[in-house]
C-alpha positions, 0 to 999 in steps of 0.5 A: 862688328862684334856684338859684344863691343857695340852698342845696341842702336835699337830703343827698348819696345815698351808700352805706355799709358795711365792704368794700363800695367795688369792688362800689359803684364797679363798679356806678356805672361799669355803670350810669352809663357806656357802651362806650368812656367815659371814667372819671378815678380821682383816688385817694390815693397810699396807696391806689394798690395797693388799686384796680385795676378792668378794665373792657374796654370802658371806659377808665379812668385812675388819677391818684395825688396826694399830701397837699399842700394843693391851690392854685389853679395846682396844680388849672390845671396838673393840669386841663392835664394832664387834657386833654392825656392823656385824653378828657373824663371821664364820671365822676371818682371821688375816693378820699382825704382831704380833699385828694383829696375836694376836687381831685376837686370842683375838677376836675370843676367846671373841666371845664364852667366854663373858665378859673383856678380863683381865678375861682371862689372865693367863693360861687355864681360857677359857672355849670354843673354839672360832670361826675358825681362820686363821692366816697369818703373814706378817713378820718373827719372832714374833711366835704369828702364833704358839703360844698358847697365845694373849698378852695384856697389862692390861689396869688397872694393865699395865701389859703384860699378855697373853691368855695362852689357847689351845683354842687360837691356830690359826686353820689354817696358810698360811705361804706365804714368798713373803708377807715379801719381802717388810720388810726392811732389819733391820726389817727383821733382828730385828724381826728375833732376836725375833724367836731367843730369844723365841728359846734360853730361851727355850733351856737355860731354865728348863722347858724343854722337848724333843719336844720342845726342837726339834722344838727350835733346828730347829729354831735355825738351820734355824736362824744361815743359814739365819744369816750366809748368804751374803743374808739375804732375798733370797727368800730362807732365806725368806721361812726357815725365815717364818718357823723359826718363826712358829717352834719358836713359836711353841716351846715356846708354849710347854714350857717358856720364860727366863729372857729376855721377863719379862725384855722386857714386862716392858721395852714396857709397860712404855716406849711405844716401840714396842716388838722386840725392847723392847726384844733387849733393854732387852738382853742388860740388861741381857747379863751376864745370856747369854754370848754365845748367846750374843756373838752369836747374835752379831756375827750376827750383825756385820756380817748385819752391824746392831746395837742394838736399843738404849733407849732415855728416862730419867730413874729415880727413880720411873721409875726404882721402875715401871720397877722393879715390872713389871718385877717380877711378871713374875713367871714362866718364871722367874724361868724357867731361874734362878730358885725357888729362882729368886727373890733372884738372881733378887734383887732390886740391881741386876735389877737397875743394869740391868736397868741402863745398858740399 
């Protein structure tokens, strides 16, 4: 079989623990540099007085990158940058969210694979490995720790698209849980929603097989204890929170999305919001597709006190048309979800209707 057109089958190594992070990172630079290497911390500007390490014989170099959603000529320029202020790196750790997670894997690809970042989005279209790469989430939910994908917005076409390659896979994870105890309760909750959506689609979906389906009923599984709870971040749902998200993530690495995140990725492209929100916004949309898991996330919701994100903005009838042909080009996870025949069950009057009711 063909590397390049398989999924890798083999979960990510990780570490996982409360307070663990600097020991971890201290001991991959130990064990996987040399004298004078050169390392690349890509870190969340939250973080940028929580990680100082001097390591004298290394050279290392923090880069600070804030929330915005990275685009393809955002990662060019920084890949610019990289090269013209430090050596090639021999490590690249990402410490962040999902859009930190996900620069990090663009960067690191880009290194050994040359050239715009758009010539790469879609499945299997790197040729190399890129450099080794740790990632190390900051928050629970949003599975770009397991995945096998960078999403980008395509500076040109608008459209969200990932990186879908084996090479993209983090090489390493240190899973530490202390790091998501200063996430307020409703971004915990919120983006908790996010390792549920990747869990469910996949489960409701068609493009199934069993070991995906495994570790997507272990999500699940961890996600309904934690929501069940009268704490919400123990230290104990924190620890099956951050697991939650990996076994998610890496579920959906194996097989697809539904309806809900081609629907979500129009909804953050034109209105500027971020992807937890744009995936709560979605299902709102689309909830008549999943009735029990709507009932069951709502229970959840009720149980946290929380309430569904709401959408400020006008939409109007060219905003709509946007909306609508971001949305349907979105072909396999479509299709996982509704079938060959998505675009007619998904027609114009169908998704106006979506769109209106968010």
């Amino acid at each position: 079989m063909d590397d390049k057109n398989t999924f890798s089958l083999n979960p990510i190594p990780f570490s996982l623990g409360s307070g663990i992070v600097k020991k971890e990172i201290k001991k991959i630079i130990t064990n996987k540099t040399k004298s004078r290497d050169q390392v690349l911390f890509i870190v969340d500007k939250f973080f940028q007085s929580s990680f100082k390490f001097n390591f004298s014989s290394r050279k290392i170099y923090f880069y600070y990158l804030d929330s915005s959603e990275p685009t393809t000529d955002g990662i060019q320029n920084l890949m610019r940058h990289f090269k013209s202020s430090i050596e090639k790196p021999k490590i690249i750790f990402g410490i962040g969210g999902g859009v930190v997670l996900d620069t990090a894997k663009a960067i690191s690809n880009l290194y050994n694979n040359p050239g715009n970042p758009s010539k790469y989005q879609g499945w299997d279209l790197l040729n190399n490995p890129g450099i080794y790469k740790v990632g190390i989430p900051t928050i629970s939910g949003t599975g770009a720790e397991a995945s096998r994908t960078c999403v980008l917005i395509n500076s040109k076409t608008g459209l969200k698209l990932g990186m879908n390659s084996n090479f993209t896979y983090f090489d390493y994870l240190i899973l530490d849980y202390g790091l998501t105890k200063s996430v307020p309760k409703n971004l915990f909750f919120q983006t908790l929603s996010d390792a549920y959506f990747h869990a469910m689609e996949l489960i409701e979906g068609r493009y199934r097989n069993e070991i995906a389906d495994d570790y997507a009923l272990l999500a699940l599984r961890h996600l309904d204890e934690i929501f069940k709870s009268n704490r919400l971040k123990s230290d104990l749902n924190r620890r099956k929170a951050m697991l939650a998200s990996y076994y998610a993530g890496f579920a959906i690495s194996l097989s697809m999305v539904g309806l809900v995140h081609p629907v979500s990725a129009s909804i953050g492209k034109v209105f500027d919001i971020p992807h937890t929100k744009a995936n709560l916004l979605a299902f709102k949309g689309v909830k008549e597709f999943y009735k029990e898991r709507w009932k069951e996330l709502n229970s959840y919701f009720v149980k946290h006190d929380q309430s569904y994100p709401t959408l400020d903005n006008k939409i109007d009838k060219s905003i709509i048309n946007n909306l609508i042909n971001l949305t349907i080009v979105h072909e396999k996870p479509l299709s996982n979800m509704l079938g060959p025949s998505y675009k007619r069950i998904l027609n114009k009057a169908k998704l106006i209707n979506i769109f209106e009711s968010i």
